[in-house]
C-alpha positions as CSV (number, residue, x, y, z in Angstrom):
1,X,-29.0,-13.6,14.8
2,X,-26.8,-13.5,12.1
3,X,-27.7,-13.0,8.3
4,X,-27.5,-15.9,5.8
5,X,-27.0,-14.0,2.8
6,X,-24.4,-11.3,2.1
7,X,-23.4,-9.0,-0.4
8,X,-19.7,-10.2,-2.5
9,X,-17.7,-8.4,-5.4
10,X,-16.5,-10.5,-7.9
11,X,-14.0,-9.4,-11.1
12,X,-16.6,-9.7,-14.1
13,X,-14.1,-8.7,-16.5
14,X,-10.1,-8.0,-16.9
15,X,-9.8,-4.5,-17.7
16,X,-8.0,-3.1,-20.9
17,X,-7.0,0.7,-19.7
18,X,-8.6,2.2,-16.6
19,X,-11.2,-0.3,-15.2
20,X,-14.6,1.2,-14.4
21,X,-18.0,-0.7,-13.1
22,X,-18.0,-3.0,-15.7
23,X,-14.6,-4.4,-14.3
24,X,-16.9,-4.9,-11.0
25,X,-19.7,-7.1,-10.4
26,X,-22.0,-7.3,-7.3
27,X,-23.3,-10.7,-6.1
28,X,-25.7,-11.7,-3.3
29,X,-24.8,-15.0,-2.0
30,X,-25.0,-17.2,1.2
31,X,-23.0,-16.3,4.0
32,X,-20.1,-19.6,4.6
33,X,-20.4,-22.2,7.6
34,X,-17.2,-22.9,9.2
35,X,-15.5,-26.2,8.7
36,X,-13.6,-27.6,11.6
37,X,-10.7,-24.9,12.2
38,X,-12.3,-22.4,10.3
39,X,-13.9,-19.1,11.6
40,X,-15.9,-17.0,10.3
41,X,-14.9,-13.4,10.0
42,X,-17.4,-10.2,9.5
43,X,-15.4,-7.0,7.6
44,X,-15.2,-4.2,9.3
45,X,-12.5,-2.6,7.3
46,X,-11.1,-3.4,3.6
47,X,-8.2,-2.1,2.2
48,X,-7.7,-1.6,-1.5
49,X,-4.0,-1.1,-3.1
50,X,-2.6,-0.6,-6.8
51,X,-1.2,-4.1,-6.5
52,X,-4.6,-5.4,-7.4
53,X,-4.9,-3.8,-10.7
54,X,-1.8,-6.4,-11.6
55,X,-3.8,-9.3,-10.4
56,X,-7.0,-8.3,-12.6
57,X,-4.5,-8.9,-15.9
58,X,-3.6,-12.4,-17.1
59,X,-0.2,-12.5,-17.2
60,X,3.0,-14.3,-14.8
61,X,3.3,-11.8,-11.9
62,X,4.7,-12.7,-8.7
63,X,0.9,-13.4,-7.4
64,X,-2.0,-15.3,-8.9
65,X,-4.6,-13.2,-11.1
66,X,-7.6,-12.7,-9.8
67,X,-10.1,-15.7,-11.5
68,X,-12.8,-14.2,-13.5
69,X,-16.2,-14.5,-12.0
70,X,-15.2,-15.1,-8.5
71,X,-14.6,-12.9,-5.2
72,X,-12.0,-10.3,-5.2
73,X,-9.2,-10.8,-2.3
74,X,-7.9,-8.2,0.0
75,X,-6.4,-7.0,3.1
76,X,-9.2,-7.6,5.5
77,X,-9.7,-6.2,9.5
78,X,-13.2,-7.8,11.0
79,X,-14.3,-9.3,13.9
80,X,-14.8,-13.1,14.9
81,X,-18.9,-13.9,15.0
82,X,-18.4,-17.9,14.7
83,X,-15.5,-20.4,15.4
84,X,-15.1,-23.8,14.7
85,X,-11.6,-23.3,16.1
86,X,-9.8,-23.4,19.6
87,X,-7.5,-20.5,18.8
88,X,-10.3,-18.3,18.2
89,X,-13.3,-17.3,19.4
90,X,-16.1,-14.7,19.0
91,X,-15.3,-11.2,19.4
92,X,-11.5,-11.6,18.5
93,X,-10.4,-9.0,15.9
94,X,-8.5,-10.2,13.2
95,X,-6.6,-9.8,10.0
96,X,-5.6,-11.6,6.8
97,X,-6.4,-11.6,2.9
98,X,-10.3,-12.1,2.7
99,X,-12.7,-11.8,0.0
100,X,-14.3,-8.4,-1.0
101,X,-17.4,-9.7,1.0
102,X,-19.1,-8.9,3.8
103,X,-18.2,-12.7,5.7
104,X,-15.4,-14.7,4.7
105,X,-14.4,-18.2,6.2
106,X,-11.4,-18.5,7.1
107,X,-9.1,-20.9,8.3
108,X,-6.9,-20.5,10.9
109,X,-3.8,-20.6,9.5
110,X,-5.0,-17.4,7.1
111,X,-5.6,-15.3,10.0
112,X,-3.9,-13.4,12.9
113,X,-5.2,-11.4,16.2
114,X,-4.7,-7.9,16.5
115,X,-5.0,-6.5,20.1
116,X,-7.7,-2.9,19.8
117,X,-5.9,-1.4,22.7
118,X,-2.3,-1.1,21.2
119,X,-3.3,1.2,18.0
120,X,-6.6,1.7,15.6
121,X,-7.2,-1.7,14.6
122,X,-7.0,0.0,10.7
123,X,-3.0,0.8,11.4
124,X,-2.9,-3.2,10.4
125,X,-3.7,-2.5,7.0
126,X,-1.3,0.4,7.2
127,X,1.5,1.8,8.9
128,X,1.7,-1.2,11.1
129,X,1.0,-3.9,7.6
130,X,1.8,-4.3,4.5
131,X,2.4,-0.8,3.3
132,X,4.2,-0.1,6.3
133,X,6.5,-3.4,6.1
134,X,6.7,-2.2,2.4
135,X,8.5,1.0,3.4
136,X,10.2,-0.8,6.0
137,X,12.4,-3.2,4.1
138,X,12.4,-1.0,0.9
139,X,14.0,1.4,2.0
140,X,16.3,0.2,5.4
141,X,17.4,-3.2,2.8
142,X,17.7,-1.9,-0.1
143,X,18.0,2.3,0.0
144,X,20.3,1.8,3.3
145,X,20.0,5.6,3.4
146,X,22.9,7.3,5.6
147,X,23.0,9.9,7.9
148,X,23.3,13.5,5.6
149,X,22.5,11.9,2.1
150,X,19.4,12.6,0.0
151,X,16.4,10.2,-0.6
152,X,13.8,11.2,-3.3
153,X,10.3,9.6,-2.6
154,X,7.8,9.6,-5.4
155,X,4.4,8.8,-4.6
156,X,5.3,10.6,-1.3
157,X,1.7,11.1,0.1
158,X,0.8,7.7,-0.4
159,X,0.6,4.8,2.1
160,X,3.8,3.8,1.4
161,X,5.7,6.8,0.4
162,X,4.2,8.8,3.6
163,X,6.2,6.4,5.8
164,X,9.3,5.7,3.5
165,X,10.1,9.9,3.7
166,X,9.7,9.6,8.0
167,X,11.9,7.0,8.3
168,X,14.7,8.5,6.3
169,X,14.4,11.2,7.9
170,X,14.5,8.9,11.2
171,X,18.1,8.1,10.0
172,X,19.3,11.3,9.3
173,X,18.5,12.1,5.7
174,X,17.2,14.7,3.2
175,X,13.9,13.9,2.4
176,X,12.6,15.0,-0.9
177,X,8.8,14.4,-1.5
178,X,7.2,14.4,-5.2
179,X,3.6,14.2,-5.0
180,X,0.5,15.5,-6.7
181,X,-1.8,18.4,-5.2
182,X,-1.1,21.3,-2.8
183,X,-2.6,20.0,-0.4
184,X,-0.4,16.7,-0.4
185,X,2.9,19.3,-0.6
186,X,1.5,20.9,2.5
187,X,0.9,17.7,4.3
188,X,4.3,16.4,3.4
189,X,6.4,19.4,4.3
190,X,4.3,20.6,7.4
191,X,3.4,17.1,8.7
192,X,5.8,14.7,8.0
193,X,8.5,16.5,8.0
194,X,9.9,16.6,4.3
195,X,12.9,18.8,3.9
196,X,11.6,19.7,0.2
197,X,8.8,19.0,-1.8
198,X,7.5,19.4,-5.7
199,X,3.8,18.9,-6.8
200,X,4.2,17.3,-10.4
201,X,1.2,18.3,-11.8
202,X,2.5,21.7,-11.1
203,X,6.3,22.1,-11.8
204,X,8.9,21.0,-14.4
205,X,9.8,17.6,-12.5
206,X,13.4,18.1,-14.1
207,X,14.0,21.6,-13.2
208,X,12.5,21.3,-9.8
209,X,14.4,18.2,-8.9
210,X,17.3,20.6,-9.9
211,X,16.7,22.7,-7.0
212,X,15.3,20.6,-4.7
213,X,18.8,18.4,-4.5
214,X,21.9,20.8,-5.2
215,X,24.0,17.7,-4.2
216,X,22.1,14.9,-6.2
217,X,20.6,12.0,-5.1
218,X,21.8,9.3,-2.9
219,X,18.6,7.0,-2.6
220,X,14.8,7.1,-5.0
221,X,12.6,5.1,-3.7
222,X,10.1,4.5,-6.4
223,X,6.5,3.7,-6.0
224,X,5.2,5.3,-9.8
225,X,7.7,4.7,-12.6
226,X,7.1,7.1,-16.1
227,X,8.7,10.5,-16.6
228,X,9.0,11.3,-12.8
229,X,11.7,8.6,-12.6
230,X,13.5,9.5,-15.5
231,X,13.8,13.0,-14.2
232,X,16.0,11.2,-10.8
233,X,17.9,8.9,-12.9
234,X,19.2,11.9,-14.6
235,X,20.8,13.4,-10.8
236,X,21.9,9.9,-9.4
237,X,25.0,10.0,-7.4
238,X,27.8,7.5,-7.3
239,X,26.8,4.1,-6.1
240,X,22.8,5.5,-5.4
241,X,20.4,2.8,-4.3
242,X,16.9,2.8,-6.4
243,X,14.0,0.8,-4.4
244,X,11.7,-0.3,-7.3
245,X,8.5,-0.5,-5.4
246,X,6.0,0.3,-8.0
247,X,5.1,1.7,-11.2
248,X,1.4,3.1,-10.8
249,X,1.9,5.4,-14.0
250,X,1.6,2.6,-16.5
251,X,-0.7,0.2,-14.5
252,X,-3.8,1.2,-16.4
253,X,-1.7,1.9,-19.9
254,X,-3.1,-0.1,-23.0
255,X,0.0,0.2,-24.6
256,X,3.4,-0.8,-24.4
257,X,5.3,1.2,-21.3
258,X,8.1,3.1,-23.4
259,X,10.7,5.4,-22.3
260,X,14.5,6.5,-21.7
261,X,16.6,3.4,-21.3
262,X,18.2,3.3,-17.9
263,X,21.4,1.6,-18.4
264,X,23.7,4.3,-19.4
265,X,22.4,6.1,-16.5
266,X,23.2,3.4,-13.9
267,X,26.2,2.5,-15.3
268,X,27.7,6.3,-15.1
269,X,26.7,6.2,-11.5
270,X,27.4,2.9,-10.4
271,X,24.1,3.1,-9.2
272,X,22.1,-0.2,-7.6
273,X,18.5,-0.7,-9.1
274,X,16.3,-3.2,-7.5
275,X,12.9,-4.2,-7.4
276,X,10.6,-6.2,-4.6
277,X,8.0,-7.3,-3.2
278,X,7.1,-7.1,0.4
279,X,7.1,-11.2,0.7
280,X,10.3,-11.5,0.0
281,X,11.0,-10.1,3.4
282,X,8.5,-12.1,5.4
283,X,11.4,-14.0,7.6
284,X,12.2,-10.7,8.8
285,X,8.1,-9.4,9.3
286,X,8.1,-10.2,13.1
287,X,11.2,-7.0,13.5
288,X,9.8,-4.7,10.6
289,X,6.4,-4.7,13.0
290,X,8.1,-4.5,16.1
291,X,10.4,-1.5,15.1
292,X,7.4,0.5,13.2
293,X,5.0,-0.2,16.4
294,X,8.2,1.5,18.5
295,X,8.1,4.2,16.3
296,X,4.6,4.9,16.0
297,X,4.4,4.7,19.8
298,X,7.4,7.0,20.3
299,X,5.6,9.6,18.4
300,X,8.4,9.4,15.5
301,X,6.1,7.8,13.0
302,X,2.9,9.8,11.7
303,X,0.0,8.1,9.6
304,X,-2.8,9.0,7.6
305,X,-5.8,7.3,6.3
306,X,-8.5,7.4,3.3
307,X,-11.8,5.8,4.7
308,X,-14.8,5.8,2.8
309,X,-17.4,4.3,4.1
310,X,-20.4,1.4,2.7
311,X,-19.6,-1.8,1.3
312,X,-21.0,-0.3,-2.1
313,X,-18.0,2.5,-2.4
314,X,-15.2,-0.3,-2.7
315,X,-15.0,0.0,-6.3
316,X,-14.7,4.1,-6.2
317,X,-12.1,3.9,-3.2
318,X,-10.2,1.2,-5.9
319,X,-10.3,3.3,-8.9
320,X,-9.4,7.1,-6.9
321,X,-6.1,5.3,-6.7
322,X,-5.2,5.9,-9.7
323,X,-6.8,9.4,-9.3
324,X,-4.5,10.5,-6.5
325,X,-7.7,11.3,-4.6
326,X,-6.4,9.5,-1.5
327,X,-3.7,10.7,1.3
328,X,-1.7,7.7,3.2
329,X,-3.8,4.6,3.6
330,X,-6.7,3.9,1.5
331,X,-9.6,2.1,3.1
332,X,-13.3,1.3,3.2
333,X,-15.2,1.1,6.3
334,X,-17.6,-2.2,5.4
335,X,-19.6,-2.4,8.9
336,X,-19.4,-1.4,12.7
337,X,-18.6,-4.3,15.0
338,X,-21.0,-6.4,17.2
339,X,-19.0,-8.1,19.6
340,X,-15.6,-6.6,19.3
341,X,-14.7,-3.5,21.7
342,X,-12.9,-0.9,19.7
């Protein structure tokens, strides 16, 4: 028999600076009944991304904040226990943005099947989702990185990063990885493959950037923005690409984001600068999958995840973002499944 209450996190607060557990507050509340074409979906796994520190301010993004006082949403993997709806039914494992709750109704439209027996049902909050698909069209649309030139990743360990530095180095690239503990370097350079590698929290960023590309750089993917990107501007080639993906050093600032201006620098390399978000590619999502499920099942694509585990530790996976505390994929296993065979 299933439960009729559950535990839910809702945003109590929006956070000025780092949030912490006031940003965070715990409900109990009933668990939903399905309308017709609805299902209801238990979460087994929840993923948790810097993106969502954006949503928690009140400003024009390209997504809705988060509303104060009700549930967080998410990437969400968990199991079918109910269906009101003939293209579900129970024991079908699903994904789609959900609530940080335990159940979440959902309709049908919100929601697609994953098959178990093709990878870890976790790689679709991953490699094979949005972080993945991230990397994908980042760097093959925009970075269009050729055979011999060199592509600087920040954030390098991360979800994203991880797989941006494999698939340049898929097409033939130098791979340059900036990332922030030894242990990260080591997982970079004798996992993945990285042809160089500098921990920032250890090495003059400029200097070591320096060494790391005698020949400059042809492609910087950026995922954290602040003084690690203006050390690349700095060693741009002619015509580099520049993947704006994200800016995690200033999410949490309280002040204005200030630093070199950029223009001179693009302008003496003829250098392209562009930012996105993964939606703008979602016309092309069906091939992004398909090539990166190739890849991973070829052997050519390597992934790592972050799990923690207890509905409780969502916040603490959350804020150890902004820590560096995870490698690859960042998730939180919620609860095992009952009528789903993993």
């Amino acid at each position: 028999m299933e439960p009729t209450s559950q535990k839910q996190i809702q945003l109590a607060e929006r956070p000025k600076g780092m949030p912490d557990s006031s940003t965070f507050k715990f409900i109990e509340t009933d668990v939903p009944k399905p309308d017709q074409g609805q299902v209801i979906v238990r979460t087994l796994y929840l993923s948790v991304d810097p993106y969502m520190r954006g949503r928690m301010q009140d400003t024009k993004s390209y997504v809705e904040p988060f509303p104060l006082n009700e549930v967080i949403q998410g990437g969400v993997v968990g199991e079918v226990v109910q269906s009101n709806s003939d293209s579900f039914e129970r024991g079908d494992v699903v994904v789609g943005m959900l609530g940080w709750q335990e159940y979440s109704a959902a309709s049908e439209k919100d929601i697609r099947k994953i098959d178990p027996t093709i990878a870890p049902v976790t790689t679709a909050l991953g490699i094979l989702g949005m972080p993945g698909l991230t990397a994908y069209f980042g760097l093959l649309h925009i970075g269009q990185p050729k055979e011999g030139e060199t592509v600087v990743v920040s954030g390098a360990a991360g979800a994203v990063g991880s797989i941006v530095g494999q698939i340049a180095k898929i097409k033939g690239a130098r791979v340059v990885g900036i990332a922030g503990s030894d242990e990260k370097i080591s997982y970079l350079k004798n996992e993945l493959g990285f042809d160089e590698t500098i921990n920032y929290k250890t090495e003059n960023v400029a200097e070591a950037l320096e060494k790391a590309c005698p020949n400059g750089v042809d492609v910087y993917f950026d995922n954290v923005g602040g003084e690690i990107s203006d050390a690349v501007y700095s060693i741009l080639n002619k015509f580099a690409r520049v993947p704006i993906c994200g800016a995690i050093s200033s999410y949490n600032k309280e002040d204005e984001d200030l630093g070199p201006r950029v223009q001179t620098k693009l302008i003496k390399s003829s250098a392209l600068m562009k930012g996105f978000v993964v939606s703008d590619y979602a016309s092309h999502f069906g091939e992004g999958a398909k090539q990166l499920g190739q890849w991973v099942q070829e052997g050519k694509l390597k992934y790592e995840e972050t799990i923690v585990e207890g509905f409780d530790s969502i916040p603490d996976a959350f804020l150890g973002l902004f820590k560096g505390e995870n490698k690859g994929k960042q998730l939180v296993k919620v609860a095992s499944p009952l009528y789903a065979q993993l």
